[in-house]
C-alpha positions as CSV (number, residue, x, y, z in Angstrom):
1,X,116.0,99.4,85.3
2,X,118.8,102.0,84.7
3,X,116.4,104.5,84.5
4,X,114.4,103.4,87.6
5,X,117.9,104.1,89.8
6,X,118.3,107.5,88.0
7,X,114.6,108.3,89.3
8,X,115.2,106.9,92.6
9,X,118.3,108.9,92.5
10,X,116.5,112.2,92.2
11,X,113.8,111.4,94.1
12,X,116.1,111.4,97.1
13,X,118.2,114.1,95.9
14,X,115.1,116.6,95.5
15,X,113.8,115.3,99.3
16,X,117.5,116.2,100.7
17,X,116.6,119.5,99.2
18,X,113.6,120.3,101.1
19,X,115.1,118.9,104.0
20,X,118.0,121.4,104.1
21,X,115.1,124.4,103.6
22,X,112.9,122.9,106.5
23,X,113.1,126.0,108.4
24,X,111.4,127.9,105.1
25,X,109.2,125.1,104.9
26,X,106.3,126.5,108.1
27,X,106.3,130.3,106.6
28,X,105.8,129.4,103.2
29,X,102.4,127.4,104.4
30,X,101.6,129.8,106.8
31,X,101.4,132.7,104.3
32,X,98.4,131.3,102.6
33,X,96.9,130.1,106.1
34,X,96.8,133.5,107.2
35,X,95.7,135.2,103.7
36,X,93.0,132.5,103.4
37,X,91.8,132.4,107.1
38,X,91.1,136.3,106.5
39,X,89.5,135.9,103.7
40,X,86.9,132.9,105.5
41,X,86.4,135.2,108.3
42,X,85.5,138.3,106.2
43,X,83.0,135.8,104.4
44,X,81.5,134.3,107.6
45,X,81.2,137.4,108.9
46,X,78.8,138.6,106.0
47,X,77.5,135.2,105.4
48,X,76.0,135.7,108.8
49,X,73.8,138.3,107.8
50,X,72.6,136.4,104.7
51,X,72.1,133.4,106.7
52,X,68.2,134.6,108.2
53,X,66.9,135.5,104.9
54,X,65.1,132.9,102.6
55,X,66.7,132.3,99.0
56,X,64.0,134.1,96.8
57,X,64.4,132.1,93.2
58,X,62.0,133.4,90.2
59,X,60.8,130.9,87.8
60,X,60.1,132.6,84.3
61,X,58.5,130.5,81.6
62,X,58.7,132.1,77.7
63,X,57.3,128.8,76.5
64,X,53.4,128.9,76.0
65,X,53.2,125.3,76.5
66,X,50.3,123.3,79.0
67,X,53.1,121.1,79.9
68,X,55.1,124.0,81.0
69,X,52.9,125.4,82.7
70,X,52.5,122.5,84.5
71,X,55.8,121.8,85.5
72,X,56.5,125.9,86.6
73,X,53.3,125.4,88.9
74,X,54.3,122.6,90.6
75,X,57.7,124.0,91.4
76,X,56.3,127.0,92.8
77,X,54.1,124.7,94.8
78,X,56.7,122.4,95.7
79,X,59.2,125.2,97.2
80,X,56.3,126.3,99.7
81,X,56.7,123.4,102.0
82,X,60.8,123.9,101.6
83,X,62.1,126.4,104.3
84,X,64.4,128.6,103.0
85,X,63.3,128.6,99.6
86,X,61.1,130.9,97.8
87,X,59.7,130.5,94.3
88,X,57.2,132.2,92.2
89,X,56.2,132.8,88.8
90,X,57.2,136.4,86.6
91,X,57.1,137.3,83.7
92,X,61.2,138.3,81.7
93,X,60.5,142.6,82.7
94,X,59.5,141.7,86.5
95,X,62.4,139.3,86.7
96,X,65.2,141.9,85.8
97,X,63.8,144.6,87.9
98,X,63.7,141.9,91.2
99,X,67.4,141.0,90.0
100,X,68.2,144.7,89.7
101,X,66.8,145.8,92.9
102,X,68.4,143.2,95.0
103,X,65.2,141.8,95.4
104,X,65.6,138.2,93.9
105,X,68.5,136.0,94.5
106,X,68.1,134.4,90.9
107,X,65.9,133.0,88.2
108,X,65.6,130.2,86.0
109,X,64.1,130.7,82.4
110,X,61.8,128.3,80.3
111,X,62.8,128.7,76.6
112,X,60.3,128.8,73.7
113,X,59.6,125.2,72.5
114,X,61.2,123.7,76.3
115,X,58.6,120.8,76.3
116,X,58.2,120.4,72.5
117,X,61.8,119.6,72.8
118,X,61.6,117.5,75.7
119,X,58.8,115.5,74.5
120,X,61.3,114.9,70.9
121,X,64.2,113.5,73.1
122,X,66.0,116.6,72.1
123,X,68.0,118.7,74.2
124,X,66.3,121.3,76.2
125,X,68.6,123.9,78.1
126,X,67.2,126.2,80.9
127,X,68.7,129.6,81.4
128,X,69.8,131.1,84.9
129,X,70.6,134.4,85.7
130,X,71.8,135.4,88.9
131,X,72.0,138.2,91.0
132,X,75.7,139.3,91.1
133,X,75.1,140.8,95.2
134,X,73.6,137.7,96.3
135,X,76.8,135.4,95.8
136,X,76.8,133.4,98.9
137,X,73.3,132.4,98.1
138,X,74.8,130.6,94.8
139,X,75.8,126.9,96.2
140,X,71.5,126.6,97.2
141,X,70.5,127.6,94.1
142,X,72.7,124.9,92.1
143,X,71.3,122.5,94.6
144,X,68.0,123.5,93.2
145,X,68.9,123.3,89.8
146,X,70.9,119.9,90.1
147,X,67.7,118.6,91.6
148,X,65.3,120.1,88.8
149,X,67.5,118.5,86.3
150,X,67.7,115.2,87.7
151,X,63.8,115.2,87.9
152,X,63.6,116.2,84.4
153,X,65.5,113.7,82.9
154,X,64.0,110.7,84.9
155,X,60.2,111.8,83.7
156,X,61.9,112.6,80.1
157,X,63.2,109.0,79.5
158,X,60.1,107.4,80.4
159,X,58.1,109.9,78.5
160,X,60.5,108.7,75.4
161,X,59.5,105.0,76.5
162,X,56.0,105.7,76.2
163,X,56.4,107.2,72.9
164,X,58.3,104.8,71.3
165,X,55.9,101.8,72.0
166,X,52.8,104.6,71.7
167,X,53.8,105.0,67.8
168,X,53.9,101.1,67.2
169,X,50.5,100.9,67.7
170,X,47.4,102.4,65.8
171,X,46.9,105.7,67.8
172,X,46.4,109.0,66.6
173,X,49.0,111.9,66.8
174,X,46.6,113.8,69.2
175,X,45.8,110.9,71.5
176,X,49.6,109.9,71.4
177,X,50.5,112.9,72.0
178,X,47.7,113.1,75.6
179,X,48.8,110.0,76.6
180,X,52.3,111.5,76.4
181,X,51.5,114.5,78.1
182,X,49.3,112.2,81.0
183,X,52.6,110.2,81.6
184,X,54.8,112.9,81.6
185,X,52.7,115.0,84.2
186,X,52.4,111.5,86.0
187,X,56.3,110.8,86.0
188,X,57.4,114.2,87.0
189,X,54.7,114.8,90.1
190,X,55.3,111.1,91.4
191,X,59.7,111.8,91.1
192,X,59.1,115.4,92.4
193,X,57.1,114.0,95.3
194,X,59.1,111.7,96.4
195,X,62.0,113.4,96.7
196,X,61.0,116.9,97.5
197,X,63.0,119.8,95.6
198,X,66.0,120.5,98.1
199,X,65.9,118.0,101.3
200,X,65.0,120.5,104.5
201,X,67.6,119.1,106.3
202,X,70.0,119.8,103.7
203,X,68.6,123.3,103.9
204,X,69.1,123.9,107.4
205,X,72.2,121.9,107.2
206,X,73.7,124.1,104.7
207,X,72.2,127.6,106.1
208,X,73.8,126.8,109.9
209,X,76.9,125.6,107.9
210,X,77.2,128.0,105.6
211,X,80.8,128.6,106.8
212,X,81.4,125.1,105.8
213,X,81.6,125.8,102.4
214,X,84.5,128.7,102.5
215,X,86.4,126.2,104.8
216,X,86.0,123.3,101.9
217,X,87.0,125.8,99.6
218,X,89.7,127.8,101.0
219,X,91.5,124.3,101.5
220,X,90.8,123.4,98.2
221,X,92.9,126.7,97.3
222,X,95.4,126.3,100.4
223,X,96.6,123.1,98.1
224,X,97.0,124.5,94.8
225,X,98.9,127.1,96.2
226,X,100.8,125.7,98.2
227,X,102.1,123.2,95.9
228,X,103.0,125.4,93.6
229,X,105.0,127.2,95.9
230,X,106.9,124.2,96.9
231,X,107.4,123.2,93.1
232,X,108.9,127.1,92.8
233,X,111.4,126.3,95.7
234,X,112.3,123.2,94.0
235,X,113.1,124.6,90.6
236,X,114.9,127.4,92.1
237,X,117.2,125.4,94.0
238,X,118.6,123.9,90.8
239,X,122.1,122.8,90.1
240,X,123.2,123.8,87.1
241,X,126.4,121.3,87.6
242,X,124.7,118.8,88.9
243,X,121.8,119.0,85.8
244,X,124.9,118.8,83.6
245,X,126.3,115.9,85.0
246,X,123.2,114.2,84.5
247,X,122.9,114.9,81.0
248,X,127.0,113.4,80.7
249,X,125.0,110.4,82.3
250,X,122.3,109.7,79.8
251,X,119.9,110.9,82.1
252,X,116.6,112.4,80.3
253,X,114.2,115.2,81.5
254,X,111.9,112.4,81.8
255,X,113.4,110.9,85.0
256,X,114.2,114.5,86.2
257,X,110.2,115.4,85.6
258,X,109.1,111.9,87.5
259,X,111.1,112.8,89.9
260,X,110.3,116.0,90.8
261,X,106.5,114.6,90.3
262,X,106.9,112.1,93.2
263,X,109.0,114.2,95.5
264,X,106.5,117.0,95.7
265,X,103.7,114.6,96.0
266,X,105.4,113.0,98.9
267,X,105.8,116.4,100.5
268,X,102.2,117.0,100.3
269,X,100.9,114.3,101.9
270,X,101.4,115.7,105.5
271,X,100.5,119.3,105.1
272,X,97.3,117.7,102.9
273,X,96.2,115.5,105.5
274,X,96.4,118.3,108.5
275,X,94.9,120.7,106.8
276,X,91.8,117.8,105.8
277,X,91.8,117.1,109.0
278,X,91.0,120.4,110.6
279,X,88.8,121.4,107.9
280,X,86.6,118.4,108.7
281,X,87.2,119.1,112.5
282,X,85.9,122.4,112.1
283,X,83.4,121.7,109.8
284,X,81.7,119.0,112.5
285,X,81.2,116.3,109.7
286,X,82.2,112.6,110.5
287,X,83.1,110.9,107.5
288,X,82.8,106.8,107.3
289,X,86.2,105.6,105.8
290,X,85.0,105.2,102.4
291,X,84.3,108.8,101.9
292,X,88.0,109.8,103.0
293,X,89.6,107.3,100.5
294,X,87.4,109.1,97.5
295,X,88.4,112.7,99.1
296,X,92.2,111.3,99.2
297,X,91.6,110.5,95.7
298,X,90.3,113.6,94.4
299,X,93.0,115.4,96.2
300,X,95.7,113.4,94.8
301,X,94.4,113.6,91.4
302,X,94.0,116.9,91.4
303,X,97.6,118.1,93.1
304,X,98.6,114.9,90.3
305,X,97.5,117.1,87.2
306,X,98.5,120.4,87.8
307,X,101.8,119.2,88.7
308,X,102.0,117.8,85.5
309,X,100.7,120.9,84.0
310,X,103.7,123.0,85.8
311,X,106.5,120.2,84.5
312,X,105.0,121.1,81.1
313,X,105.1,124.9,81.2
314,X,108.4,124.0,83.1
315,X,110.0,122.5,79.9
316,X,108.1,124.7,77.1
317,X,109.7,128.3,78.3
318,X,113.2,128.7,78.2
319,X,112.7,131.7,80.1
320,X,112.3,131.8,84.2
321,X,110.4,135.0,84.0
322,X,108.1,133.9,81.1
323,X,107.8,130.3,83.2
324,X,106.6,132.0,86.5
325,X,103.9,134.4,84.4
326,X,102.5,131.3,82.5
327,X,102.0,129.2,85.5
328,X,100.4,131.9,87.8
329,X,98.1,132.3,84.6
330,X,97.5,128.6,84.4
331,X,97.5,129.0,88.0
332,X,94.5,131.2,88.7
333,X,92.6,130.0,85.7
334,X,92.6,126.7,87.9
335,X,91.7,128.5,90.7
336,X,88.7,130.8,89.5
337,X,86.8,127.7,87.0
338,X,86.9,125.3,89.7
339,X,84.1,127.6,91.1
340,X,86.1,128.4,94.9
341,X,85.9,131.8,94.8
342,X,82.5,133.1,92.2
343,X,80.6,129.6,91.8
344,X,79.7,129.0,88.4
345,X,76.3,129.8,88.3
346,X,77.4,133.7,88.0
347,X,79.2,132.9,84.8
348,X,77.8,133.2,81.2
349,X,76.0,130.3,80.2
350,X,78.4,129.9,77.4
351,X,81.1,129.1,80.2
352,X,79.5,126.3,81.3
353,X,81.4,123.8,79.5
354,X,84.2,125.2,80.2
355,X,83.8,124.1,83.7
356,X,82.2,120.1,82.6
357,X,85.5,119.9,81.2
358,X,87.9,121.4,83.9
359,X,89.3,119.0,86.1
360,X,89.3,121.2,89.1
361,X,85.9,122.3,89.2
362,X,85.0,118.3,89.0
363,X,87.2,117.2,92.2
364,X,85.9,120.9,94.0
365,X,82.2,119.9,93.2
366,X,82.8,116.1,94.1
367,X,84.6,117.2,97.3
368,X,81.5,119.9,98.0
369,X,78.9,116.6,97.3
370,X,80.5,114.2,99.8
371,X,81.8,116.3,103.0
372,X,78.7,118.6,102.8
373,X,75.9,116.7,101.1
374,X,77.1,113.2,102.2
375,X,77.2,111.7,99.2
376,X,78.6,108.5,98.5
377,X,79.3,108.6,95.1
378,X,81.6,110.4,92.7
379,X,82.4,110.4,89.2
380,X,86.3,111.4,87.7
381,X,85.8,110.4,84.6
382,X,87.0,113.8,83.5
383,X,89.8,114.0,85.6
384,X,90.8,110.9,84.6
385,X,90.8,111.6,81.0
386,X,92.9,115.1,81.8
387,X,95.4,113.0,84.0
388,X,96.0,110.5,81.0
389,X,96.1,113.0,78.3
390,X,98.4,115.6,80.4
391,X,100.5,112.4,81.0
392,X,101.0,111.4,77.4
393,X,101.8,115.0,76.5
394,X,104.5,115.1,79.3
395,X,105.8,112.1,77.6
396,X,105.8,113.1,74.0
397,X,107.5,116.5,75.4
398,X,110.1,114.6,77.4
399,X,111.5,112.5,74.6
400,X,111.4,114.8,72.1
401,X,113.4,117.2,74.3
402,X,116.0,114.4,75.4
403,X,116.4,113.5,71.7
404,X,117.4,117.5,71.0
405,X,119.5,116.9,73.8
406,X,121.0,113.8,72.0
């Protein structure tokens, strides 16, 4: 209870604090307004050009396989009754010249031994390689693959089922393996034709609305910077007497961390929801209230974390210079693998877990799903896990610096 009041206690001290600055408060948001709203319009501007051409995907298969074969065809057939999608077969050479010549906006390669490994249950990676002018054109294409995936997994588990009960009874490895190959061509056309590749209204929702997608994005960085800047002006205001006081007082870094934590999340709240509210204005989607509790949640667990993260770096360096260079590292990292400014398809495939695993690029990409695709679903399992793990090291930290202290 004692160390409830002491929170309480800072809490309001730290909110007096930002209420003596509130005359600072408008031009340190409007800095990264304007810097951002440049940035959008320089975008728009060339994503206006890019809008009228078709996204021009090549689909390369290196495994000599008749079920690969199979599955590249239909793709390539698929995609012709999708507007604003091309895709055709090449070979690895024709590929990289298209990419090279600004020809091809990306394409996806089959691996040797892709459906021998699918057929085994075993994991079967495809590769992408992207064309480094063709940026924009990046947020379709991982629509594509997403959809690819998802179709390859459904007719994979029920090719497994097959198999399984297939070997229990007195069959043959070759007719096993036709029936396999009969259900699996089966599976895949029936899921591929009943939901078609990308949805055309999706297409054309996210070509005229291409714009859309900066705006989500350039509030998702408006955020992260703009919290941090209001943690900076509340570690910089610090008094040294009053901080010693404290410590006179029994009063741990813990309470001084939770209540920092709160006040800047408190302080967020209204510059978060204005500027959600005008992005959705401008983006011309009407959300049902569901979908704005799970993008308040997204938001709030991702401001949540890399709070923490700051508190941390906070506590580790003694040094104020050495604390400001580590958290605009920690900062930017944030910024460029949650995908807002070079989406991670233009990364190295061995980046790709980097970004399963970063909890920005999971509430960005859950935020991208429900205001543009309308989804009605997310998943934060990962930023769940960062939130409780970040949380235990804050507390570890915390104690073992008030018992130096001590």
């Amino acid at each position: 209870m004692k160390k409830m009041r002491h929170i309480l206690v800072f809490i309001a001290n730290d909110l007096h604090r930002f209420k003596r600055k509130w005359l600072s408060l408008p031009l340190i948001l409007l800095a990264p307004i304007l810097f951002t709203a440049l940035l959008i319009w320089i975008l728009g501007n060339v994503l206006s050009v890019v809008d009228e051409q078709d996204i021009n995907i090549g689909l390369v298969n290196m495994d000599e396989n008749e079920t690969t074969d199979m599955l590249v065809n239909t793709l390539a057939d698929t995609a012709d009754f999708t507007d604003g999608i091309e895709m055709e077969r090449l070979d690895i050479d024709e590929a990289n010249a298209l990419i090279d010549n600004n020809e091809l906006s990306a394409f996806i390669v089959f691996p040797e031994n892709f459906a021998e490994n699918m057929m085994e249950g075993q994991t079967s990676q495809l590769e992408v390689t992207g064309n480094p002018d063709r940026k924009l054109e990046s947020y379709m294409i991982r629509s594509v693959l997403d959809t690819l995936i998802r179709h390859l997994r459904n007719s994979q588990s029920n090719v497994l089922t097959v198999n399984h009960y297939a070997k229990s009874f007195d069959m043959s490895d070759e007719q096993r393996e036709d029936l396999i190959f009969q259900e699996f061509v089966s599976q895949f056309v029936q899921v591929i034709s009943s939901d078609t590749l990308v949805d055309e209204e999706e297409v054309s929702q996210n070509f005229s609305l291409g714009i859309s997608y900066f705006l989500l994005n350039g509030m998702f960085i408006l955020l992260t910077i703009w919290l941090y800047l209001l943690y900076l002006m509340l570690m910089k205001d610090k008094n040294p007497g009053l901080s010693e006081r404290m410590k006179l007082l029994g009063v741990g870094h813990l309470a001084q961390g939770i209540s920092k934590i709160t006040a800047l999340m408190l302080i967020m709240i209204l510059p978060s929801v204005l500027i959600l509210m005008t992005a959705l204005y401008l983006i011309g989607n009407a959300l049902v209230i569901e979908n704005l509790m799970r993008i308040g949640i997204l938001i709030f667990i991702h401001l949540l974390i890399t709070v923490i993260l700051l508190l941390i770096i906070d506590w580790l360096s003694k040094s104020y210079k050495l604390t400001m260079i580590l958290q605009l590292m920690m900062l930017s990292l944030i910024i460029v693998f949650s995908g807002a400014i070079i989406p991670s398809i233009y990364f190295p495939l061995y980046f790709d877990w980097i970004f399963d695993v970063t909890y920005s690029y999971q509430a960005l990409n859950w935020l991208q799903e429900i205001v543009l695709n309308e989804r009605f679903t997310m998943e934060i399992n990962i930023m769940l896990f960062s939130l409780c793990t970040l949380l235990v090291m804050m507390l570890i930290i915390g104690l073992l610096k008030e018992r130096r202290v001590s």
